[in-house]
C-alpha positions as CSV (number, residue, x, y, z in Angstrom):
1,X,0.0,0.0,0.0
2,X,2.8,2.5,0.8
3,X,3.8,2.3,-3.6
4,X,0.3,3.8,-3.3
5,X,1.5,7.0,-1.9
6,X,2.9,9.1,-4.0
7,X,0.3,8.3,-7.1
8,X,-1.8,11.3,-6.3
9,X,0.7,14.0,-6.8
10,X,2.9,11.9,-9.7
11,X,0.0,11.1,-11.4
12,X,-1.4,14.5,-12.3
13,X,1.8,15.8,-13.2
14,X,2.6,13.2,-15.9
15,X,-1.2,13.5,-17.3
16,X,-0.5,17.8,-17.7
17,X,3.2,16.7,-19.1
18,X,1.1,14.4,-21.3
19,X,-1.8,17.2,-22.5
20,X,1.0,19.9,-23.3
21,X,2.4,17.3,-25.5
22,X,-1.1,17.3,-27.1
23,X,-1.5,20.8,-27.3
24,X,-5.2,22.1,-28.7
25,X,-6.2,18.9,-30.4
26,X,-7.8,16.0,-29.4
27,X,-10.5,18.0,-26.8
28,X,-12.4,14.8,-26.2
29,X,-9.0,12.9,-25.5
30,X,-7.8,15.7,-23.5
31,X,-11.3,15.9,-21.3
32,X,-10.6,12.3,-20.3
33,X,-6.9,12.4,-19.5
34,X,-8.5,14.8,-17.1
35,X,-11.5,13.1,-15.6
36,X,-9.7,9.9,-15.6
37,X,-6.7,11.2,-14.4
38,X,-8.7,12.6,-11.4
39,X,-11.4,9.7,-11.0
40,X,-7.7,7.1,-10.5
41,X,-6.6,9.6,-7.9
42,X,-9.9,9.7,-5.9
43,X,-10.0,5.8,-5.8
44,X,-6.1,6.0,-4.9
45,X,-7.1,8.5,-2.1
46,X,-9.9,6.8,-0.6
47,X,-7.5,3.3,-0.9
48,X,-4.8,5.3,1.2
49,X,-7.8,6.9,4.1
50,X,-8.6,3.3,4.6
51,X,-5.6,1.9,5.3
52,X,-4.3,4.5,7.2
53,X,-7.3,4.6,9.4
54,X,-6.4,0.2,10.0
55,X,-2.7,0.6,9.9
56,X,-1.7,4.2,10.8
57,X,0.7,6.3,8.5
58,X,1.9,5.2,5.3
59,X,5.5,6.1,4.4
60,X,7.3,6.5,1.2
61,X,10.6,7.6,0.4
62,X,11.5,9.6,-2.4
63,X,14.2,7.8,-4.8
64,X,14.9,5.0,-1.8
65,X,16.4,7.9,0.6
66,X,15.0,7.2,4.1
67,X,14.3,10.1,6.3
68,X,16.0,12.5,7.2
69,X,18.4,12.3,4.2
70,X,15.5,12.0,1.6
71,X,11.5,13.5,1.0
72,X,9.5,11.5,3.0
73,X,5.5,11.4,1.8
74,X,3.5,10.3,4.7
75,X,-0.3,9.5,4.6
76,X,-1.7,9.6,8.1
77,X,-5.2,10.1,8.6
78,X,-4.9,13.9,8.6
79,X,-3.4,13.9,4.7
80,X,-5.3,11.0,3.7
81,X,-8.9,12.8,4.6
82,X,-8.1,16.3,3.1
83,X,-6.4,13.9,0.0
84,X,-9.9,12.6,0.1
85,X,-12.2,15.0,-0.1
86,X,-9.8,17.4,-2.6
87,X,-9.8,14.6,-5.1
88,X,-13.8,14.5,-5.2
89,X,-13.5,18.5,-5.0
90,X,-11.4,18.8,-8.3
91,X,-13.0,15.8,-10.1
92,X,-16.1,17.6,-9.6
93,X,-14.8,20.7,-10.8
94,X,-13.3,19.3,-13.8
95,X,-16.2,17.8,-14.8
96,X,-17.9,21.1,-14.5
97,X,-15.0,23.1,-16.6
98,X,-15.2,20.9,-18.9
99,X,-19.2,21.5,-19.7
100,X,-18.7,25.0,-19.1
101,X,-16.3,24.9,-21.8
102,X,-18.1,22.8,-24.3
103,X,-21.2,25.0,-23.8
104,X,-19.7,28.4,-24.1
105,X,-17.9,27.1,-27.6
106,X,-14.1,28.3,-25.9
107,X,-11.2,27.9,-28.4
108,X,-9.0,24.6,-27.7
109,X,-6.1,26.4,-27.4
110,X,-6.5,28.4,-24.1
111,X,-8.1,25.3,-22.9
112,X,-4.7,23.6,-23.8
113,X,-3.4,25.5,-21.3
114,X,-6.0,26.1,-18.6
115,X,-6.3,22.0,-17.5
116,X,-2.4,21.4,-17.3
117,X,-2.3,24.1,-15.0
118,X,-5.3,22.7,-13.3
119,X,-3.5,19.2,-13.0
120,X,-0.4,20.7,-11.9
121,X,-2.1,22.6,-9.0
122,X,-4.0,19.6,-8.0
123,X,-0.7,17.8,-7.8
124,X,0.6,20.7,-5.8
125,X,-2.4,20.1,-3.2
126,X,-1.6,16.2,-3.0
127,X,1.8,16.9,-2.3
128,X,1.2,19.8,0.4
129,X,-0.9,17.0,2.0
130,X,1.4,14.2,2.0
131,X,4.8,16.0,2.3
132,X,7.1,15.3,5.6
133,X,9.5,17.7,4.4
134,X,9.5,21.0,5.4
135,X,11.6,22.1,2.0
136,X,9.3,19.8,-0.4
137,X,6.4,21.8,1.4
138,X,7.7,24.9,0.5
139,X,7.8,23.3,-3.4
140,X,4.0,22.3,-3.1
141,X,2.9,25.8,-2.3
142,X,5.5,26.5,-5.4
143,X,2.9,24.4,-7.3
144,X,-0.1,25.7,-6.1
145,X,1.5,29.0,-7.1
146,X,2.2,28.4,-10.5
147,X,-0.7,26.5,-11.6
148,X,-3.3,28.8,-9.9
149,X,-1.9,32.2,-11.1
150,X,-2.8,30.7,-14.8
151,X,-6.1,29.6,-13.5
152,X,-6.6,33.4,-11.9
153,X,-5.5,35.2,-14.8
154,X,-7.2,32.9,-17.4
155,X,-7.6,34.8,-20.6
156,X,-6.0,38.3,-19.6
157,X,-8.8,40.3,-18.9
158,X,-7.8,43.6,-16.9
159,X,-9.7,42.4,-13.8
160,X,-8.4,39.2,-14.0
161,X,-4.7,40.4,-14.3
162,X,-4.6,42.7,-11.7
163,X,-6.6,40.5,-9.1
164,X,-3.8,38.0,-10.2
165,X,-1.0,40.6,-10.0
166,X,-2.5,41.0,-6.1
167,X,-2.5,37.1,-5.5
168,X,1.0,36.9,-7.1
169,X,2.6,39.6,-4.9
170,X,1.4,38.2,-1.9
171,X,2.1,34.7,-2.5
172,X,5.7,35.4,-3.1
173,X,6.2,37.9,0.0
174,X,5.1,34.7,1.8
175,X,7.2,32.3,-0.2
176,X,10.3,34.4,0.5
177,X,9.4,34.5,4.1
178,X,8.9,30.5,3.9
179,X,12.7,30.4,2.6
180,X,13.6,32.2,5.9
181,X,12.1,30.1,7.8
182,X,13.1,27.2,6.3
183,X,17.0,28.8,6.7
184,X,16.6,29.1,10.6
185,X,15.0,25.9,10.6
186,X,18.0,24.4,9.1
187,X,20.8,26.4,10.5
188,X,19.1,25.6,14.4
189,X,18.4,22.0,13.8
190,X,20.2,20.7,10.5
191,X,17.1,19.1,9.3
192,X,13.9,20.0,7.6
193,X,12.3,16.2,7.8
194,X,9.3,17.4,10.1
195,X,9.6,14.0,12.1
196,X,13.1,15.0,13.2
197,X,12.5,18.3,13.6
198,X,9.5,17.0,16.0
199,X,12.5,15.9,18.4
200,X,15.5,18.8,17.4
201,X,12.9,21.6,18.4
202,X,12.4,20.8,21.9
203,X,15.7,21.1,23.4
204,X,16.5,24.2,22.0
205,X,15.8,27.7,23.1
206,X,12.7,28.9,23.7
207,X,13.2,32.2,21.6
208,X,14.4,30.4,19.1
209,X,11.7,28.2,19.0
210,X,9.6,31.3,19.3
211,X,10.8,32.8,16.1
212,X,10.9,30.5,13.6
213,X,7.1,29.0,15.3
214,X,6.3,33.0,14.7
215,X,7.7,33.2,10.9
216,X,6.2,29.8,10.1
217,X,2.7,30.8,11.0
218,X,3.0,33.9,8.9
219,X,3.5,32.0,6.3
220,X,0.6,29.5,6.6
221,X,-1.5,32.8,8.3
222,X,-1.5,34.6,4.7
223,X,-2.1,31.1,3.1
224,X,-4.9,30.4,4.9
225,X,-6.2,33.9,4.7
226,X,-6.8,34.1,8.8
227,X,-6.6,37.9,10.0
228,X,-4.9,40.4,9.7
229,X,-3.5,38.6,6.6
230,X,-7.1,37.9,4.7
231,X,-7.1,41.4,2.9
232,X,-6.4,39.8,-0.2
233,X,-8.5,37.6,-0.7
234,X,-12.4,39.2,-1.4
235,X,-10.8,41.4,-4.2
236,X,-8.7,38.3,-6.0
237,X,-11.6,35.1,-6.0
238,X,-14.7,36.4,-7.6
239,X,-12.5,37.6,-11.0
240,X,-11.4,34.2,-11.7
241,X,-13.6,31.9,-14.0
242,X,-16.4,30.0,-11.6
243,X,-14.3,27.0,-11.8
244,X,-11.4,28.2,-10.8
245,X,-12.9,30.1,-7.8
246,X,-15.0,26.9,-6.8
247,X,-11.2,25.5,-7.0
248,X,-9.9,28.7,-4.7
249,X,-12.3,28.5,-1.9
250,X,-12.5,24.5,-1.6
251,X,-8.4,24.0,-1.6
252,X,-6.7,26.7,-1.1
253,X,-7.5,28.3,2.4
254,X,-7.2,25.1,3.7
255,X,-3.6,24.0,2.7
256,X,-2.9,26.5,4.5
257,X,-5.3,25.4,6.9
258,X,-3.6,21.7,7.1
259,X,-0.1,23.4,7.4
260,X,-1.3,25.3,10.4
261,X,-2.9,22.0,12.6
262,X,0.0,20.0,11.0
263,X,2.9,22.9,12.5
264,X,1.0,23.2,15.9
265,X,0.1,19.3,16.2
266,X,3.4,17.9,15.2
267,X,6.6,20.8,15.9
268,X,5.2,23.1,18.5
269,X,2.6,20.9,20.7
270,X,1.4,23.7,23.6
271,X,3.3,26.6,22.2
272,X,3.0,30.0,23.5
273,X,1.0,31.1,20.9
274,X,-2.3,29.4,21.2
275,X,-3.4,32.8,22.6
276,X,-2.7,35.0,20.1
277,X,-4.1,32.2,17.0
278,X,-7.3,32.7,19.5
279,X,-7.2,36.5,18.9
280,X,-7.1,35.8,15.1
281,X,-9.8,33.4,15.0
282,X,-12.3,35.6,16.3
283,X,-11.4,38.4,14.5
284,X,-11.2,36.5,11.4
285,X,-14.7,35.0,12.0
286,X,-16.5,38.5,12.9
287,X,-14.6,40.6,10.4
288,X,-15.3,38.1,7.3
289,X,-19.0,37.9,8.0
290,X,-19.7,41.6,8.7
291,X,-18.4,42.1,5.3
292,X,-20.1,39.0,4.2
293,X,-23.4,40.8,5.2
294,X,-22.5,44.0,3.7
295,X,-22.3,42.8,-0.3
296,X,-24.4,42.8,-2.9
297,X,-22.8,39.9,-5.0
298,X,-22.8,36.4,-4.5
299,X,-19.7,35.9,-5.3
300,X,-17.8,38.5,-3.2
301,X,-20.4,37.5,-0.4
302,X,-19.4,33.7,-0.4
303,X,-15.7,35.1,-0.5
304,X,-16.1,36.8,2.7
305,X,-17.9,34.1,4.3
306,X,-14.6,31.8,3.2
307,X,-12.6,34.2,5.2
308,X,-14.8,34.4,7.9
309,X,-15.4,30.4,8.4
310,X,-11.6,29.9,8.5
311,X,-11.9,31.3,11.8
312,X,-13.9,27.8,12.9
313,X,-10.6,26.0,12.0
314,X,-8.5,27.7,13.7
315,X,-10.2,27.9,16.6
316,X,-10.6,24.4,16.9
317,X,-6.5,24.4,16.4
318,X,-5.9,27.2,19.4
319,X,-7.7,24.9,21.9
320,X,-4.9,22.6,21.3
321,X,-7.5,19.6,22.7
322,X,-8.4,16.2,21.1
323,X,-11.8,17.9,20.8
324,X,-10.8,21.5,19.6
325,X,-8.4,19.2,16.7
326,X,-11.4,16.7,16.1
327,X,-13.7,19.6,15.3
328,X,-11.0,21.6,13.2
329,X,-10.7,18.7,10.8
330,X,-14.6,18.0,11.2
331,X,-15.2,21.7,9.7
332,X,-12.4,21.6,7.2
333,X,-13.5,18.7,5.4
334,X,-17.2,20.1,5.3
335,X,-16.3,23.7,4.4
336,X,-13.8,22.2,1.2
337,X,-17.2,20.6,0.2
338,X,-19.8,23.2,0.8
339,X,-17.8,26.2,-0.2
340,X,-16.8,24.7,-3.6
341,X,-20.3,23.6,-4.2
342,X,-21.7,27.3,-3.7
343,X,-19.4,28.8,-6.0
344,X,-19.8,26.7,-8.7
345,X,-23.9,27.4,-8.2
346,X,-22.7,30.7,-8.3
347,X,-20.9,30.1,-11.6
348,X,-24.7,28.5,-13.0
349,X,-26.2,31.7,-11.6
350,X,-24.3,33.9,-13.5
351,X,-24.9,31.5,-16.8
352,X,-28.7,31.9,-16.3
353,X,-29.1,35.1,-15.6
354,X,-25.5,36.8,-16.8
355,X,-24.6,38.4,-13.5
356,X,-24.4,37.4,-9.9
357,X,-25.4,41.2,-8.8
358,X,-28.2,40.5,-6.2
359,X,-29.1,43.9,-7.3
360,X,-29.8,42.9,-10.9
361,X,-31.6,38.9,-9.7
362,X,-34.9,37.9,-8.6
363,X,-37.5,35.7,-8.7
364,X,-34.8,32.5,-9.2
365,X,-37.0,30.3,-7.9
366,X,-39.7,30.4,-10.7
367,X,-37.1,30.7,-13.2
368,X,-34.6,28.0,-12.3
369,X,-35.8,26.1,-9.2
370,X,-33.3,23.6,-9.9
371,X,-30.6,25.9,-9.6
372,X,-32.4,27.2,-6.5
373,X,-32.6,24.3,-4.6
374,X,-28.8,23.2,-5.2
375,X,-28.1,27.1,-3.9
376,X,-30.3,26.6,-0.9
377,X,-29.1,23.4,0.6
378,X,-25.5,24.3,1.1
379,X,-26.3,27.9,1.9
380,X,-28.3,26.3,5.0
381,X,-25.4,24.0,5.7
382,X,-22.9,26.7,5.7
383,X,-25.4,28.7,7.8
384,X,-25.2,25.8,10.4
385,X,-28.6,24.6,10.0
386,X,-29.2,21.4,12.3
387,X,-28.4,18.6,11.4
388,X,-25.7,19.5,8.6
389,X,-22.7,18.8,8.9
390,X,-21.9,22.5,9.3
391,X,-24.1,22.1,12.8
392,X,-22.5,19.2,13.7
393,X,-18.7,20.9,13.1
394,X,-19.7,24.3,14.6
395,X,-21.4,21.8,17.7
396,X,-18.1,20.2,18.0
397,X,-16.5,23.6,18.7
398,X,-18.6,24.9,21.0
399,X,-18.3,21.7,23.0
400,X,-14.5,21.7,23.0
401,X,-14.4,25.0,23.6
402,X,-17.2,24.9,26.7
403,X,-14.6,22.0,28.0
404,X,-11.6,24.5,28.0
405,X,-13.3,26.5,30.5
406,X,-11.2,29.4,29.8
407,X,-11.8,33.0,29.2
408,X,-11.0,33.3,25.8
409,X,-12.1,30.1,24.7
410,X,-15.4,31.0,26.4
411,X,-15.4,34.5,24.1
412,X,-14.3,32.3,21.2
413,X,-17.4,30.0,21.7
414,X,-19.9,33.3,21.6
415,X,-18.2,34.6,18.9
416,X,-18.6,31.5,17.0
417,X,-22.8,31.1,17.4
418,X,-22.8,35.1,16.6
419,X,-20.8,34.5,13.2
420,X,-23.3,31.4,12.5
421,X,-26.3,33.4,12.8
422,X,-24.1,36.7,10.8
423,X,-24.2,33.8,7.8
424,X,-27.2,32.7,8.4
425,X,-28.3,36.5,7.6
426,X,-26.2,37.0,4.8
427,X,-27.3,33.9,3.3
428,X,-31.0,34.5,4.0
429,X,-31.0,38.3,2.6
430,X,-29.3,36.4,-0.6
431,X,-31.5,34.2,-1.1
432,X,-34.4,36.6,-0.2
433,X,-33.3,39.3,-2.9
434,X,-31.9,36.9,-5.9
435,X,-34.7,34.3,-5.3
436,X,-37.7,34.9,-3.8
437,X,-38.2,38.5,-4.5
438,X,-40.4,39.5,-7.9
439,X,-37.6,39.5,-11.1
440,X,-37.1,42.5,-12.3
441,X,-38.1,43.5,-15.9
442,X,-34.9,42.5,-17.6
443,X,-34.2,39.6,-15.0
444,X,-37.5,38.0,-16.1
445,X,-36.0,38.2,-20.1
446,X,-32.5,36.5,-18.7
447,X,-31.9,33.8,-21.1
448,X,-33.0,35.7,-24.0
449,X,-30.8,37.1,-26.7
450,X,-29.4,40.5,-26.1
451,X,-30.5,43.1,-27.8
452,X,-28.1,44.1,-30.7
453,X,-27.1,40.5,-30.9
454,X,-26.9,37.6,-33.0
455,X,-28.7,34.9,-31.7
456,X,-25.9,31.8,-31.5
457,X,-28.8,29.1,-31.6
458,X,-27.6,27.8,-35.3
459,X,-24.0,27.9,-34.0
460,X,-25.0,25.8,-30.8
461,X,-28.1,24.4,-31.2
462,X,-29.7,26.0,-28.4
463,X,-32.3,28.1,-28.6
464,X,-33.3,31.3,-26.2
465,X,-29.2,31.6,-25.9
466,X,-27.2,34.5,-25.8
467,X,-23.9,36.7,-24.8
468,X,-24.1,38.3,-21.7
469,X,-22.0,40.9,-21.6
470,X,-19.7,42.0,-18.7
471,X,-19.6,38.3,-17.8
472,X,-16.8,36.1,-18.6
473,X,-16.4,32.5,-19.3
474,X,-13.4,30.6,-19.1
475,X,-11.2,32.1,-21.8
476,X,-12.0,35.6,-20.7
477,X,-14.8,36.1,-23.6
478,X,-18.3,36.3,-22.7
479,X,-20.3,33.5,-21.6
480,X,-23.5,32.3,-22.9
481,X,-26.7,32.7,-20.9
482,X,-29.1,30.1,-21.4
483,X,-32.2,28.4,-20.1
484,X,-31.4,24.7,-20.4
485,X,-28.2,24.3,-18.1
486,X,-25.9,21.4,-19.3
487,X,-26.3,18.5,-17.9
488,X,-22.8,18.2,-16.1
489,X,-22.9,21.1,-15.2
490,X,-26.1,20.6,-12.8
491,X,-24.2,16.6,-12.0
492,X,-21.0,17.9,-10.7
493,X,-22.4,20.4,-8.4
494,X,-25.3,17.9,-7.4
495,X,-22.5,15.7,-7.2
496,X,-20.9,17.8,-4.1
497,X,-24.5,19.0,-2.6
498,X,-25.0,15.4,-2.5
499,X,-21.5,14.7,-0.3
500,X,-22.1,17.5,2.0
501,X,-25.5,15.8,2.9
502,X,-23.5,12.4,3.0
503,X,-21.4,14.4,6.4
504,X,-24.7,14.2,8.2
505,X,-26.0,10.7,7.5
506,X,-22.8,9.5,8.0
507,X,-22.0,11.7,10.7
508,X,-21.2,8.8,13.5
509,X,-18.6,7.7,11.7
510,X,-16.9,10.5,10.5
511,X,-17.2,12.3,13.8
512,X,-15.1,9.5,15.0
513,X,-12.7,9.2,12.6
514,X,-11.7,13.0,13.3
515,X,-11.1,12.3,17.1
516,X,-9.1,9.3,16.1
517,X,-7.2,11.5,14.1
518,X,-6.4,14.3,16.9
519,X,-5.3,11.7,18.8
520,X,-2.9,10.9,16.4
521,X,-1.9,14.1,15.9
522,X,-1.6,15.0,19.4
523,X,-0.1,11.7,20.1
524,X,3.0,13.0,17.5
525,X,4.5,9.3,18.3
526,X,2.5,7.3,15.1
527,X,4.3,9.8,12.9
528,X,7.7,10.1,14.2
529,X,8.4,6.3,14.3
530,X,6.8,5.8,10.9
531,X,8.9,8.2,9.5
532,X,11.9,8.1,10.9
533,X,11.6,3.9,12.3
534,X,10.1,2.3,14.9
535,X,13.0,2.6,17.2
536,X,12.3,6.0,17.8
């Protein structure tokens, strides 16, 4: 099972190698290089969660080097779940590019780019996941960096290049301050395997523990978007194509995320600074949804709500408690799936109706109750509505942080149920305006061709079609509204609805899983003598 291992980040990089070779022909070949690509990797993944939940963590050395002298991958149950549910994320959202792209009628030659960059990034993730190398770390967020700058700045419109130019500036600031990290880590401890690092760090001083636990989480902080460091984020998500941004707000905040509990669990157990991630975590969760209740698009509104649910994680990471961990990596896991799934209703809003401008929607529900209903379901769960899984992660919280007992954590619990019911208001005033309300006059027309317009239906056999314009599909051109939504379209993000609801029937289980897996992570021991030998 360990040859298993490294499969999810090898294999997406030799399919992109693979559809760069093919350049813009062959779209039908090149769509199922991608989904089958991703589908292999999902079945790998779930192959890897199960027996690392029976046998504990899987190791693999890179090239035969053991640790610390080589890359060690390492799927414990902590990589393996977030492996998990990323693969069904960007399977999902592949599917969905892919009938986006068909649909709209984009050029292959973009797309030849746009799905290497896609596999690369998705490679990135796995290997962020699975890394026990703090330098090969550094090289997955490399990855992510790369492959998601294309995806941001798909087809060079001006938004789209300066909300990229943002991203870019701020993910290298925090790459350079990775490399200096990485540098004291070394010149301290003369190792960046994370397992021997677990042991170096303790012995030395506690300053110098201090700072490089201090630059580390800056790092991860502006990764994960947790405040002061989540500026960045509202203004750079909602320009990217709807698959991409699904992409964004389902992965990226949460490697980030992973690196924080992974840093905390395994290098710093108890450090000093579980205060100070405390301060964050409220602020992050009461900041992001007062803005979140403040906008007027969906899109910037879900954006907000990413930042301000972030807050739940690292909470639960603070605590520093088998509970406070178990619900951390409870939330994660249902936030990767609901987030993605609203942002790619989003990105079907905005095909039916050519914005996403609650100002400019209304009356949804009569016009695309379909489209309504897969909005509504994860907006409740993100909300917190019993018994979703987003209930069930925010009820783990509150109960580990009711069991700390202490001030903060007390504060932390209150600010947690105000945030909930903050989203549930932002939600319900969305829903209220772009659904319920009466359409307005050229609302009720959405669908129809614009005027001044040729109608595309001989060009794609669709009739009541048409350009929308200030809306942008994939390539940067505008997208085509329509009535009739393409069927995978509607199947990939049903596809994720559907697994968010799976959370809560098969809540039992997973909530157990997650407290087997702070224990693990708390325990530090599992990891350390699987990667370094049972001896130690």
């Amino acid at each position: 099972m360990e040859s298993l291992v490294p499969v999810p980040v090898v294999l997406p990089l030799l399919a992109a190698a693979l559809k760069l070779a093919i350049g813009g022909r062959l779209r039908r070949t090149q769509a199922f290089i991608s989904v089958g690509t991703l589908a292999v990797v999902l079945a790998v993944s779930l192959a890897l969660l199960v027996a690392a939940d029976r046998q504990g963590p899987l190791v693999t050395n890179a090239g035969g080097w053991p640790a610390p002298f080589g890359i060690s991958l390492v799927a414990d149950r902590l990589a393996t779940v977030m492996l998990t549910v990323s693969s069904a994320v960007t399977l999902c959202v592949m599917v969905f590019s892919q009938a986006q792209a068909y649909a709209d009628q984009e050029q292959a030659a973009p797309l030849a780019i746009f799905h290497p960059a896609y596999l690369i990034m998705s490679a990135g993730v796995s290997d962020a996941f699975l890394t026990g190398d703090l330098f090969n770390l550094f090289v997955a967020f490399e990855m992510l960096l790369s492959g998601s700058y294309v995806l941001l700045t798909f087809g060079g419109t001006e938004a789209r290049v300066r909300a990229g130019a943002t991203y870019a500036v701020v993910a290298l600031v925090s790459s350079m301050l990775f490399l200096v990290a990485i540098a004291v880590t070394y010149g301290a401890t003369g190792t960046v395997s994370m397992a021997q690092l677990a042991e170096r760090f303790t012995p030395l001083p506690g300053s110098v523990r201090l700072l490089v636990e201090l630059t580390l989480l800056l790092v991860f902080v502006v990764k994960a978007a947790v405040f002061p460091m989540s500026g960045w984020l509202p203004d750079s998500y909602p320009t990217a194509p709807a698959p991409a941004t699904a992409l964004f707000a389902g992965l990226l905040t949460k490697v980030g995320v992973y690196s924080i509990i992974r840093l905390e669990a395994l290098l710093f157990p108890g450090g000093p600074v579980g205060g100070l991630l405390m301060w964050a975590a409220l602020a992050t969760m009461l900041l992001g949804v007062l803005g979140a209740a403040a906008q007027t698009d969906i899109k910037r509104m879900l954006s907000f709500t990413l930042v301000s649910h972030i807050g739940y994680m690292v909470f639960g990471v603070a605590l520093f408690s088998v509970g406070g961990m178990a619900g951390a990596v409870l939330y994660t896991v249902h936030h990767i799936t609901v987030q993605t799934s609203l942002f790619l209703v989003a990105g079907m809003i905005e095909r039916r109706a050519g914005t996403t401008s609650v100002d400019r929607l209304g009356g949804l529900l009569g016009l695309a109750p379909l489209i309504s209903v897969l909005f509504f379901i994860p907006a409740m769960n993100l909300a917190g509505i019993p018994p979703m899984s987003g209930f069930l992660g925010k009820l783990a919280l509150v109960r580990a942080g009711v069991a700390d007992g202490s001030p903060m954590a007390l504060t932390l619990v209150a600010g947690g149920l105000v945030t909930s019911l903050l989203t549930l208001y932002a939600v319900a005033m969305t829903w209220n305006r772009a659904f319920w309300r009466t359409p307005p006059p050229d609302v009720a027309g959405a669908g129809t061709v614009l005027e001044g317009e040729e109608s595309p239906e001989d060009e794609e056999g669709s009739a009541g079609a048409g350009r929308a314009r200030g809306t942008e599909g994939i390539t940067g051109r505008e997208i085509v509204t329509s009535v009739r939504m393409p069927p995978p379209m509607i199947g990939a993000t049903a596809a994720l609805v559907a697994l968010g609801l799976s959370y809560t029937v098969l809540a039992g289980p997973l909530s157990a899983f997650t407290v087997r897996t702070a224990a693990e992570l708390l325990a530090r021991r599992p990891y350390i003598s699987a990667v370094l030998g049972s001896g130690r």
